[in-house]
C-alpha positions in Angstrom: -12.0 101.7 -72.1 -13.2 104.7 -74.1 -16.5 101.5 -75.3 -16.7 100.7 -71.8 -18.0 104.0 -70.9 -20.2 104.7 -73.6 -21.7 101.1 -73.2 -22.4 101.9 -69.4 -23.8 105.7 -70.2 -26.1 103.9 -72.6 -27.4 101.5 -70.3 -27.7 104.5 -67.6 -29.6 106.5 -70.5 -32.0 103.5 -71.0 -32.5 102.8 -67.1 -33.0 106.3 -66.2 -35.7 106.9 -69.3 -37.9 103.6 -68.4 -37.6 104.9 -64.8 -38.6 107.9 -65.6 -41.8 106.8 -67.8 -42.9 104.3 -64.9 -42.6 106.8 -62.2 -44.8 109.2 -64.7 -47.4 106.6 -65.4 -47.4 104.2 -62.2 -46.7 106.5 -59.6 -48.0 109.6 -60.9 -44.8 111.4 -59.7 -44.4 113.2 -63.2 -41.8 116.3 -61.6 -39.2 113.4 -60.7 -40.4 111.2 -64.1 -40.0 114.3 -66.2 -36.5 114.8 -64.9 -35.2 111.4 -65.1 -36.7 111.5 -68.3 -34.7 114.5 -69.7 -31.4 113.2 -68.0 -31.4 109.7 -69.4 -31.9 112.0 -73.0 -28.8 114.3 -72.3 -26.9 110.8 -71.7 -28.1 109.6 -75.3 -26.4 113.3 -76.6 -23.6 112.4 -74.7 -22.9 109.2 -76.3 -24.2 110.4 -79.9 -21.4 113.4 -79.5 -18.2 111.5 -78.6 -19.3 108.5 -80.8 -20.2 110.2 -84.1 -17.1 111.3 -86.0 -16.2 114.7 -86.7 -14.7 116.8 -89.3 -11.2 116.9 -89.3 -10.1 120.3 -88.5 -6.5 120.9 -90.1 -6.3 124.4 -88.7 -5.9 123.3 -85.3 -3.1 120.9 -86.2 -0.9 124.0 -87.7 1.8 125.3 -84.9 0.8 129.2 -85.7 3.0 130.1 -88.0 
């Protein structure tokens, strides 16, 4: 499920950035472009940070004690 998501974010990330570029350069709407833009980039962090693997942190798994 977890793939699912990140497939559909991607292809979010890539329709909101090539929406973005042709409402800057056909349209000449470059407020809405810009912010389209910026959004389909947060989704590419998005995906990047829950796909990359990170350290593993052993002092969360401790009970405390």
């Amino acid at each position: 499920m977890a793939g699912t998501i990140l497939s559909l974010l991607m292809l979010a990330g890539i329709a909101l950035t090539g929406g973005g570029i042709y409402a800057i350069v056909k349209r000449g709407d470059r407020k809405r472009g810009t912010l389209m833009i910026v959004a389909g980039l947060v989704m590419f962090a998005n995906v990047a940070i829950t796909a990359i693997p990170g350290p593993d942190l052993p002092v969360l798994e401790k009970d405390g004690r």
